[in-house]
C-alpha positions as CSV (number, residue, x, y, z in Angstrom):
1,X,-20.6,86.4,-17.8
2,X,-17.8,84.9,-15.5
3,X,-15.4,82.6,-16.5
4,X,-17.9,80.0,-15.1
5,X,-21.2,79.3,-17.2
6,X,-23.9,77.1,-16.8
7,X,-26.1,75.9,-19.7
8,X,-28.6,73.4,-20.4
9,X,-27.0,72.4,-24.1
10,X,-23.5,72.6,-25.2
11,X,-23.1,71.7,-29.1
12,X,-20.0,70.8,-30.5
13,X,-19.2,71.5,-33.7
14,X,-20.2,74.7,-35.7
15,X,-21.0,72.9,-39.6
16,X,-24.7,72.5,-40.6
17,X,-26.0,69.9,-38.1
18,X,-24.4,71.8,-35.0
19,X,-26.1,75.0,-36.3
20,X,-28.8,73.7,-37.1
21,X,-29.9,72.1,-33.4
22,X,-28.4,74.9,-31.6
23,X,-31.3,77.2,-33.4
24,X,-33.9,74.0,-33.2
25,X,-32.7,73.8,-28.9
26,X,-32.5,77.4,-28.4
27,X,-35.6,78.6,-30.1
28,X,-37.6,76.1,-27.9
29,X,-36.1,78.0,-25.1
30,X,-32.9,76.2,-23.7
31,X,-29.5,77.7,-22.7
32,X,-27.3,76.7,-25.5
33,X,-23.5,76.8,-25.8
34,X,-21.9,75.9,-29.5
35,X,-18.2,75.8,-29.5
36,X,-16.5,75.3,-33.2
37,X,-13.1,74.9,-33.3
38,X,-12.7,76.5,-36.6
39,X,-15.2,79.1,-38.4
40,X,-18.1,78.0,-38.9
41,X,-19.0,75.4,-42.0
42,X,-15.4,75.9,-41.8
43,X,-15.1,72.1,-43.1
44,X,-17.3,69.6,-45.0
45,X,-20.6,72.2,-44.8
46,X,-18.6,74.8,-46.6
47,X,-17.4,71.9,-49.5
48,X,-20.8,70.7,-50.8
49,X,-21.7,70.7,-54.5
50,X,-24.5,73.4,-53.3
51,X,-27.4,71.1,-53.8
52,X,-30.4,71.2,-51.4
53,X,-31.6,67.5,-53.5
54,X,-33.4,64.4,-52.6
55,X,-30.6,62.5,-54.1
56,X,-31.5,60.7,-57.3
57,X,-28.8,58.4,-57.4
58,X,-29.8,56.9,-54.0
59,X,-32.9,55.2,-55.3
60,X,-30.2,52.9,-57.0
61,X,-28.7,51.8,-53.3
62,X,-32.8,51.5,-52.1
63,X,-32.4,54.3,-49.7
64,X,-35.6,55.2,-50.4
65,X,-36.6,56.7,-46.9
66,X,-33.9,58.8,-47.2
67,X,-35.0,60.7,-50.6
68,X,-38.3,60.9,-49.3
69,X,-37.1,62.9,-46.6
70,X,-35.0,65.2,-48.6
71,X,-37.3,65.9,-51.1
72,X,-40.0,66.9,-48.7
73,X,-37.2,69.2,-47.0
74,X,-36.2,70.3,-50.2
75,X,-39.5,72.3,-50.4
76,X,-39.7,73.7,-46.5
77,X,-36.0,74.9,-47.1
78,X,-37.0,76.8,-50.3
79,X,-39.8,78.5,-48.3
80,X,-37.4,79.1,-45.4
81,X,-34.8,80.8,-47.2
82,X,-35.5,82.1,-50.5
83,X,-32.3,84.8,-50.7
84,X,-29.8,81.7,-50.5
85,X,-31.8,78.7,-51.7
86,X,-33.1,78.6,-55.4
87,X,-34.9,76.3,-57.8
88,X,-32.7,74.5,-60.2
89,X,-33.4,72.7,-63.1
90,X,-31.2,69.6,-64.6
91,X,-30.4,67.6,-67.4
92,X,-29.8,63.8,-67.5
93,X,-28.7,62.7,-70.6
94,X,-29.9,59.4,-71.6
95,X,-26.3,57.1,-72.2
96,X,-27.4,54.0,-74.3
97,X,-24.2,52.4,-72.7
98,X,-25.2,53.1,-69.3
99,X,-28.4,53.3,-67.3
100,X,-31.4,52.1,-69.5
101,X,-34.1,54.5,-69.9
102,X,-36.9,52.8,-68.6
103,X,-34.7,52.7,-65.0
104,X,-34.2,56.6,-65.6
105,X,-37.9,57.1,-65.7
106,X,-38.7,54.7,-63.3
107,X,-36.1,56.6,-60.9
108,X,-37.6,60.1,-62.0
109,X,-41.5,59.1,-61.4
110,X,-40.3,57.6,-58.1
111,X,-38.5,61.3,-57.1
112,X,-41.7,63.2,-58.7
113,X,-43.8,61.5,-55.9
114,X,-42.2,60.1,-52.9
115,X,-43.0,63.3,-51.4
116,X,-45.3,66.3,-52.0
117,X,-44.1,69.0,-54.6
118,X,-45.7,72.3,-54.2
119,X,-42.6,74.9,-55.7
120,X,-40.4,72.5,-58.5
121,X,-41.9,70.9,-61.3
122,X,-42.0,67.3,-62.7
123,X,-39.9,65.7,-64.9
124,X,-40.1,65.4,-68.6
125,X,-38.4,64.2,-71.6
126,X,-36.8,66.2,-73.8
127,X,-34.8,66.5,-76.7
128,X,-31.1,67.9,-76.7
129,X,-30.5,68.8,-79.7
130,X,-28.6,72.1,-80.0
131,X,-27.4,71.1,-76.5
132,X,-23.6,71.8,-75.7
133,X,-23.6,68.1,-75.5
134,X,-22.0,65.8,-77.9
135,X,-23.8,64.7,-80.7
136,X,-24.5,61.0,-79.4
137,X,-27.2,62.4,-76.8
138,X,-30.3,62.3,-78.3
139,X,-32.7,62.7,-75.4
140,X,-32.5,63.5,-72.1
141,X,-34.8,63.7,-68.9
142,X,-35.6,67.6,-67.1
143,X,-35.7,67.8,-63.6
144,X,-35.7,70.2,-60.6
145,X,-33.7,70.6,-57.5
146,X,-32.4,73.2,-55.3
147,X,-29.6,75.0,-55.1
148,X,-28.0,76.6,-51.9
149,X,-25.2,78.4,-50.6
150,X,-23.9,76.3,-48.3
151,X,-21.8,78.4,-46.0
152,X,-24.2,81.1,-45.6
153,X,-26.8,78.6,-44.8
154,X,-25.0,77.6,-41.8
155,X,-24.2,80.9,-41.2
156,X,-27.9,82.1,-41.3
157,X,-28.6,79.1,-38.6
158,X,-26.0,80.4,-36.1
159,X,-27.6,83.8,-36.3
160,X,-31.1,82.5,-35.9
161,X,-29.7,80.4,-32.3
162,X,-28.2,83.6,-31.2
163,X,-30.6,85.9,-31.7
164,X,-32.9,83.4,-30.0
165,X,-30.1,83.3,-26.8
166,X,-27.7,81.1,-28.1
167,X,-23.5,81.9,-27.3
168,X,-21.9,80.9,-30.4
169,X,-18.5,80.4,-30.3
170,X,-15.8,80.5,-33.1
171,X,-12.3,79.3,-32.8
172,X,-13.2,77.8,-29.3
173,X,-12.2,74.0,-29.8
174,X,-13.8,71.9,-26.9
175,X,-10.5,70.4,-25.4
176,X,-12.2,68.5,-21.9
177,X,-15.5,67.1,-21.4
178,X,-15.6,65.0,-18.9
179,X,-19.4,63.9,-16.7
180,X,-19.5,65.5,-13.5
181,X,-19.3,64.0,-10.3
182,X,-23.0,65.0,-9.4
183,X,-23.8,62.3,-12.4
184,X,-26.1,65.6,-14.1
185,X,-24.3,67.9,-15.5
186,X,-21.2,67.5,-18.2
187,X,-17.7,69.6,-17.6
188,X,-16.4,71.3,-20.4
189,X,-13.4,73.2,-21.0
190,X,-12.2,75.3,-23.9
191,X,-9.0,75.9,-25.5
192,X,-8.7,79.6,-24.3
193,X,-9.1,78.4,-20.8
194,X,-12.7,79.2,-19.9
195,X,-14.7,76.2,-18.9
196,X,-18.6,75.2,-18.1
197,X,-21.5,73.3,-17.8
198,X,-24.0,71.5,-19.7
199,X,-26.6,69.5,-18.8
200,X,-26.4,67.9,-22.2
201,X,-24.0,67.5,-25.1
202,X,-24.5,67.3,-28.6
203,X,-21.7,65.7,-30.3
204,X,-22.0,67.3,-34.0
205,X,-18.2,67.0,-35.2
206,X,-18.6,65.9,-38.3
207,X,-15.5,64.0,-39.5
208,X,-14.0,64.4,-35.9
209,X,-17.2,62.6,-34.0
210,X,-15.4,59.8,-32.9
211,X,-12.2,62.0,-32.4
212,X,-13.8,63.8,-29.4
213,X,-15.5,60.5,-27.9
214,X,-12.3,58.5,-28.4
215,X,-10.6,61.6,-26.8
216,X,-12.8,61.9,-23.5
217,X,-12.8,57.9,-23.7
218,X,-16.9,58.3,-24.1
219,X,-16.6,56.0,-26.7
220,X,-18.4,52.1,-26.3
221,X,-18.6,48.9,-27.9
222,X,-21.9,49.9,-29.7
223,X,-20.2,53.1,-30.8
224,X,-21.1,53.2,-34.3
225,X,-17.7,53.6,-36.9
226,X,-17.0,56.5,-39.4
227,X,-15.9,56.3,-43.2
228,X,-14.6,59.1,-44.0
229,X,-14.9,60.0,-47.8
230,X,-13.2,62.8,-49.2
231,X,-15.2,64.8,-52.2
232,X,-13.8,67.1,-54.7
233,X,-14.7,70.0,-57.0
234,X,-13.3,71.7,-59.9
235,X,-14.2,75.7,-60.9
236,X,-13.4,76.6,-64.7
237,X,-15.0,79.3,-66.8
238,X,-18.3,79.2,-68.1
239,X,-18.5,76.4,-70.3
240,X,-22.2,76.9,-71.6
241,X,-25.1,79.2,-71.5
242,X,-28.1,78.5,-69.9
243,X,-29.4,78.3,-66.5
244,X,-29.8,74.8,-66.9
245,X,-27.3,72.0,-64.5
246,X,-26.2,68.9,-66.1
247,X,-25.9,65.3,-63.9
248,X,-23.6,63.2,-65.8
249,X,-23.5,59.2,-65.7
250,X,-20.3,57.8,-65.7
251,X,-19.1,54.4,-67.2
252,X,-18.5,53.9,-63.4
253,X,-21.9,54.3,-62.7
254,X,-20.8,57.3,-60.6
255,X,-22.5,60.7,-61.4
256,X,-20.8,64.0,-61.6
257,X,-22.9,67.2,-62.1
258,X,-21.7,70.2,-64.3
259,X,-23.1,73.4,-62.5
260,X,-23.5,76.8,-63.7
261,X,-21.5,78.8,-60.9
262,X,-21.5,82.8,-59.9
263,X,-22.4,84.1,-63.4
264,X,-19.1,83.4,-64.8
265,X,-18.0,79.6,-64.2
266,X,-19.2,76.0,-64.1
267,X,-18.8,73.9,-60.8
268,X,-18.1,70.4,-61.8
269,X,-18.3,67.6,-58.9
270,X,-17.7,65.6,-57.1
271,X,-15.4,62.7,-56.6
272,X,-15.6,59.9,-54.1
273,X,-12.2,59.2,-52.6
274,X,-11.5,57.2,-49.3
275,X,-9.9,59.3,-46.9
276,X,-7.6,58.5,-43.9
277,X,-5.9,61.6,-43.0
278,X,-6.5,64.9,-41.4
279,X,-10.0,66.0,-42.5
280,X,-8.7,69.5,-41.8
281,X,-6.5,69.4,-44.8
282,X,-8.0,67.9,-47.2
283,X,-7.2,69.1,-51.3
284,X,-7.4,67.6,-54.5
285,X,-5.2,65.4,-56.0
286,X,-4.2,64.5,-59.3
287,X,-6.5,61.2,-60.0
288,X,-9.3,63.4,-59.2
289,X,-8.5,66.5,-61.1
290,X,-8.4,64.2,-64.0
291,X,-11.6,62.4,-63.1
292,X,-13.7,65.1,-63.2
293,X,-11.9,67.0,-66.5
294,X,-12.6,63.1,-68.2
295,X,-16.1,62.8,-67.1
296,X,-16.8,66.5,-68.3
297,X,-15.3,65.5,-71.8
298,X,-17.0,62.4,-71.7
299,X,-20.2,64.2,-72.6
300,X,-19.3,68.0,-73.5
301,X,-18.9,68.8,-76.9
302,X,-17.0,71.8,-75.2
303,X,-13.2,70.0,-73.9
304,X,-11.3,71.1,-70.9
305,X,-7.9,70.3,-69.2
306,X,-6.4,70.9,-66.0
307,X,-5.1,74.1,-67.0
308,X,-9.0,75.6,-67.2
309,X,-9.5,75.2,-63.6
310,X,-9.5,78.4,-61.8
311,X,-10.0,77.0,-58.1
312,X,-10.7,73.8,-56.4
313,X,-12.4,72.6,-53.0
314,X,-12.3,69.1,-51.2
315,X,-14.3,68.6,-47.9
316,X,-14.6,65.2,-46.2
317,X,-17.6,63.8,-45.8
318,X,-18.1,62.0,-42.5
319,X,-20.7,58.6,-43.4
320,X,-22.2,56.1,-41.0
321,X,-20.1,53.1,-42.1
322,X,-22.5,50.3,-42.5
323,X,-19.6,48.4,-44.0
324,X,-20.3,48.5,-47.7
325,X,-17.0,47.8,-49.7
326,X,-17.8,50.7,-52.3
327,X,-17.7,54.8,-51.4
328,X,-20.5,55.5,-53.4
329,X,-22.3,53.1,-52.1
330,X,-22.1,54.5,-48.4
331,X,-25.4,55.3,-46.6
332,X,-25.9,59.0,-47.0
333,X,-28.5,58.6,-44.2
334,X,-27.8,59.8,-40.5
335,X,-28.0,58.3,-37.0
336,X,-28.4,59.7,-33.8
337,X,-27.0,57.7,-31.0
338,X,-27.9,59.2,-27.5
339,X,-25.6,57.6,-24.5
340,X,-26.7,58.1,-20.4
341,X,-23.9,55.3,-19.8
342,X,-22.0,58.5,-18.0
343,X,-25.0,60.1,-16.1
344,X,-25.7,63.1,-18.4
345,X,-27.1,62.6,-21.7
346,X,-24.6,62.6,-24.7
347,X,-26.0,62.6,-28.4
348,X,-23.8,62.0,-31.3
349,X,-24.4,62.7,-34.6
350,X,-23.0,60.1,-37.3
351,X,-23.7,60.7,-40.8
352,X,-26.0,62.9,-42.7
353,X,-26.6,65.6,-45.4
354,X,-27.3,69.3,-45.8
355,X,-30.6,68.9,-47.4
356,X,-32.3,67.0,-44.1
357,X,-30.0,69.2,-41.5
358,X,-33.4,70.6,-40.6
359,X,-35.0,67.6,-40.1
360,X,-32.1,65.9,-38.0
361,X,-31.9,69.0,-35.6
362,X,-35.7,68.4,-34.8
363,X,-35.2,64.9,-34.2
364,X,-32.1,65.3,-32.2
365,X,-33.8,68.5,-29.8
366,X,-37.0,65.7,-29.4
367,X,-34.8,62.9,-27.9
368,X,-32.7,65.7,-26.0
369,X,-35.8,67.2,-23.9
370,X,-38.4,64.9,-24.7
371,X,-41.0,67.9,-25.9
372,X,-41.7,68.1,-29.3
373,X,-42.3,72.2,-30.2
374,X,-41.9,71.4,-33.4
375,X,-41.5,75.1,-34.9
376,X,-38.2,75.8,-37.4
377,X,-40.8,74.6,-40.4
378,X,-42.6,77.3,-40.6
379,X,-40.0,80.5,-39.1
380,X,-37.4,81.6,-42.1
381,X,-33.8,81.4,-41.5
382,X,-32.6,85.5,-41.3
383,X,-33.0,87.5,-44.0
384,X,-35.7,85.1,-45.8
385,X,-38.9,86.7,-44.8
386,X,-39.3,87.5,-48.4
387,X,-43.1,87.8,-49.4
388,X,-44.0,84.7,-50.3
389,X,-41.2,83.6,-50.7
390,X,-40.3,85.2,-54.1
391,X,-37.3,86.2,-54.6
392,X,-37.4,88.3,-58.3
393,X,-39.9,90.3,-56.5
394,X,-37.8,91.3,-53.8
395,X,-35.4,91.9,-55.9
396,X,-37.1,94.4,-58.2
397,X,-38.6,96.1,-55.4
398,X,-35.1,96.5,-53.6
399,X,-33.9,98.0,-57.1
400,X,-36.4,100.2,-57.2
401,X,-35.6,101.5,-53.0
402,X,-32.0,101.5,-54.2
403,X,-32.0,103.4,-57.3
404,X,-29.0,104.7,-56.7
405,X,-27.2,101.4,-56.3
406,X,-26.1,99.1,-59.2
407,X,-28.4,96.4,-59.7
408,X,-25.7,94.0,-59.3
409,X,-24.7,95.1,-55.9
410,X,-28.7,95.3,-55.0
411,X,-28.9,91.2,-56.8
412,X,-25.8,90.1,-54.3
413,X,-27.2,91.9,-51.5
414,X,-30.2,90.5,-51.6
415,X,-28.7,86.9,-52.4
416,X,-27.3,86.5,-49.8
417,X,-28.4,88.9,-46.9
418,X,-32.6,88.6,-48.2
419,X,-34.6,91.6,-46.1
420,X,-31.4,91.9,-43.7
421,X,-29.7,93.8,-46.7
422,X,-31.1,97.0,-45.4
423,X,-29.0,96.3,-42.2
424,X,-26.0,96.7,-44.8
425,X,-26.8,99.8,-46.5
426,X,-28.5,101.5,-43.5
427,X,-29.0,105.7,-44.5
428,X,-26.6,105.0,-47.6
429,X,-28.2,107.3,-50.2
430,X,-25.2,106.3,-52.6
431,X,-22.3,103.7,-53.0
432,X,-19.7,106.0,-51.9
433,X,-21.5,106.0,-48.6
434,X,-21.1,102.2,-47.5
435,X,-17.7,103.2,-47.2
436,X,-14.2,102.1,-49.4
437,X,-14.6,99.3,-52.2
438,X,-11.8,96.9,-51.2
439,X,-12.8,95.1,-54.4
440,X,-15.5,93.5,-56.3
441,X,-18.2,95.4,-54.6
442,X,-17.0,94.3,-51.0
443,X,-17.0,97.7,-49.3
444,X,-16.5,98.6,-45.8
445,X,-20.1,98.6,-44.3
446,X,-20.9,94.9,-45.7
447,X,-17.4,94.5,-44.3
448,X,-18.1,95.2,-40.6
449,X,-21.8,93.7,-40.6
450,X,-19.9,90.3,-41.3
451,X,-17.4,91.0,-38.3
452,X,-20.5,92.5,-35.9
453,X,-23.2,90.0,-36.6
454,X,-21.8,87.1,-38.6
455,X,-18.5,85.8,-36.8
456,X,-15.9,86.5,-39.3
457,X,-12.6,87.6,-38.5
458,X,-10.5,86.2,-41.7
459,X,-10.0,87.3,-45.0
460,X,-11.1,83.7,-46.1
461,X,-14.4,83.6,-43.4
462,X,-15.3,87.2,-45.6
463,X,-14.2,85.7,-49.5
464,X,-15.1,82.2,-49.5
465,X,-17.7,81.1,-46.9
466,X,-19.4,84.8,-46.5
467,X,-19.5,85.9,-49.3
468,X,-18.2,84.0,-52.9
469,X,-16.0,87.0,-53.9
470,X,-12.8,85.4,-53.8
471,X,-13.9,84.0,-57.4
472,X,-14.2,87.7,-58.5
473,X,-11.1,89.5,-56.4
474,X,-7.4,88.7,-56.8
475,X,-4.8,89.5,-54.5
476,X,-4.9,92.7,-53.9
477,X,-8.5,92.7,-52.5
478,X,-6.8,90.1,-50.0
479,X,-4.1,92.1,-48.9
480,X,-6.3,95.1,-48.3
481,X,-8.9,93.4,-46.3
482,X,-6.2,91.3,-44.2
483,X,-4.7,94.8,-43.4
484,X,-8.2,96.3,-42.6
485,X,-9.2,93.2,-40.2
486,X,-6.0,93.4,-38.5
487,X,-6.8,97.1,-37.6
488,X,-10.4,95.5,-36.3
489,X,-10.8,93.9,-33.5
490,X,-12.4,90.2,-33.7
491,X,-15.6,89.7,-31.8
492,X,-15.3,86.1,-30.9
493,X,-18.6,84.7,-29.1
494,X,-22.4,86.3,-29.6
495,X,-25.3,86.5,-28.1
496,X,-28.5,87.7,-28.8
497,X,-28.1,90.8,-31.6
């Protein structure tokens, strides 16, 4: 390819949308280019709480349409990718001061059957005693959800589009894009200089949308506004056994859920925070930290302070401001705003959520080229062609291909590569084959798969959007791998593998 390329879709912005319709675009067979600025879900797709959920807290604000929509994803996505995306069960504890429990239950039957459930189960009652919450909880309500690994769920997309023909590009920001003269075709040009064409542009930024319209001038009147809202996590260590999550009502009305997190710690999240600085550096701050420490105690028999938490992550989440006063209260719905004012069509995404990413792509490729070959339903993202789609199966018979492997290696493997695992371990017969252990398990041939067919050139792409090994390594595992990927060339765009 010469410095010059021609394609019929550029996508802008490498998080979960921009993945997401580059795979959607290319596997209906157009020329795609995606250009991310940073790595990919190197922002807010990389900062979720790790929920693929209808959102039960939206039936408060009325948005039913939108929970419809996410529940019924909720159960396509655990079909498409059953190595990263797993069932989940929660715990609501009924708050006399709070939410009455005849609104719980109402909210519950209404998330049990605003769309069909074929995988998770109903809700129920329950009792909690011998819970590790405090004493004053006498009942509670089960539920089910997903959970996901967020980054590797982006990841998985970007392969799919290249594999299908897509060029994905990392550390490319988009710094032109102008229409060109001919009135069909876009002009785009990229911070290393290179430059081409599009037919079409997807604008999926994220918290920078309007930052590259306002910065081409592509922006209008009608141009719909962004709230940004920053969203915060804490990691401490375990804090109860149990495979079961907790969702927590606040005296707020805000809920924060307590998640059991990589074997040994409990996620806690998230906080709503307006935001009007750079969404690049986003972190914690103090108001939060003590937020989320309160509303853990608030119900936790177990106490912890600031001095528990191991590691925290903020991400800014980039809402279509409808002009509601409160953050919580912000539409978590999307909308797709497609602009021929400047000859060539120009779609920008506003708003939006992991769980209906899926869903959005396929809307977005349908008022891009007008057919509708509908098709990522129903083809699992890489790895997940796990018979039918169950997981503990896989697992046990990978243990039993791998006997020579421990069974926590084969368990990580498998959660988060699926049947592309075996491109990992290849002939190995034993550990000491897949090369040196820089740590935690992360040896040298899972090393240069990430580098070869996954994009990553940093010790943080590798630790904490990769792979979640960072929580398990400590320094030393850093400075070996930053010292091993400086000896190894970066592959920076990809085609089909």
């Amino acid at each position: 390819m010469g410095e010059q390329a021609t394609y019929d879709l550029c996508v802008i912005g490498g998080g979960i949308n921009g993945a997401g319709i580059a795979r959607d675009a290319a596997g209906r067979g157009l020329s795609v280019l995606l250009l991310e600025q940073g790595d990919l879900a190197g922002a807010t797709s990389s900062a979720s709480t790790k929920l693929i959920h209808g959102g039960l807290r939206y039936l408060e604000y009325g948005e039913f349409g939108l929970v419809r929509h996410a529940l019924a994803e909720r159960e396509v996505l655990l079909n498409l990718a059953p190595h990263i995306i797993s069932p989940m069960r929660f715990i609501l504890p009924h708050d006399k001061g709070l939410r009455p429990a005849w609104m719980i239950r109402l909210g519950l039957f209404l998330y049990d059957h605003l769309a069909r459930r074929d995988r998770l189960p109903g809700s129920h009652m329950m009792d909690l005693k011998d819970s590790p919450l405090k004493d004053r909880y006498k009942k509670g309500f089960r539920y089910a959800d997903c959970w996901v690994d967020d980054a590797r769920l982006v990841v998985l997309n970007a392969v799919d589009a290249a594999a299908r023909g897509a060029d994905i590009r990392t550390r490319t920001a988009c710094i032109g894009l102008r229409a060109h003269p001919d009135g069909q075709n876009w002009d785009i040009t990229m911070q290393d200089g290179k430059t081409a064409t599009a037919r079409m542009i997807v604008n999926a930024a994220g918290p920078w949308v309007r930052q590259v319209l306002d910065e081409a001038k592509l922006a209008g009147s009608e141009t719909p506004g962004v709230r940004l809202v920053k969203g915060s996590h804490i990691i401490v260590p375990r804090q109860f056994d149990g495979d079961d999550s907790y969702i927590l009502q606040q005296p707020d009305k805000r809920i924060v859920f307590a998640i059991p997190y990589e074997q040994d710690f409990t996620l806690i999240g998230t906080t709503d925070v307006e935001y009007k600085d750079d969404p690049a550096k986003t972190e914690i701050d103090e108001n939060e930290i003590n937020y989320l420490c309160t509303a853990f105690n608030h119900s936790f028999e177990k106490q912890i302070t600031p001095e528990d938490i191991i590691r925290t992550y903020s991400g800014v989440r980039p809402l279509l401001d409808d002009g509601d006063d409160s953050a919580s209260a912000v539409t978590r719905d999307y909308r797709l705003v497609l602009d021929h004012s400047h000859g060539p069509a120009l779609l920008s995404v506003f708003g939006g959520k992991i769980t209906t990413y899926r869903h959005l792509a396929e809307e977005a490729v349908d008022l891009l080229c007008g057919n509708h070959q509908h098709w990522t339903a129903a083809a699992p993202l890489p790895g997940g062609d796990i018979e039918n789609a169950d997981f503990e199966n896989f697992v046990a018979a990978q243990t039993r291909k791998y006997q020579a492997f421990p069974q926590s290696l084969i368990r990580r493997y498998a959660g988060s590569y699926g049947t592309k695992m075996d491109e990992i371990i290849g002939t190995a017969k034993t550990v000491d084959a897949l090369g040196t252990d820089y740590g935690g398990g992360l040896h040298e041939a899972e090393i240069r798969y990430l580098i070869r067919h996954e994009w990553a050139q940093s010790a943080d792409d590798i630790l904490w959007r990769r792979t979640k090994l960072g929580l398990h390594t400590g320094p030393e595992t850093r400075e070996r791998l930053e010292n091993f990927l400086r000896s190894t060339p970066p592959m920076s765009s990809r085609k089909a593998l």
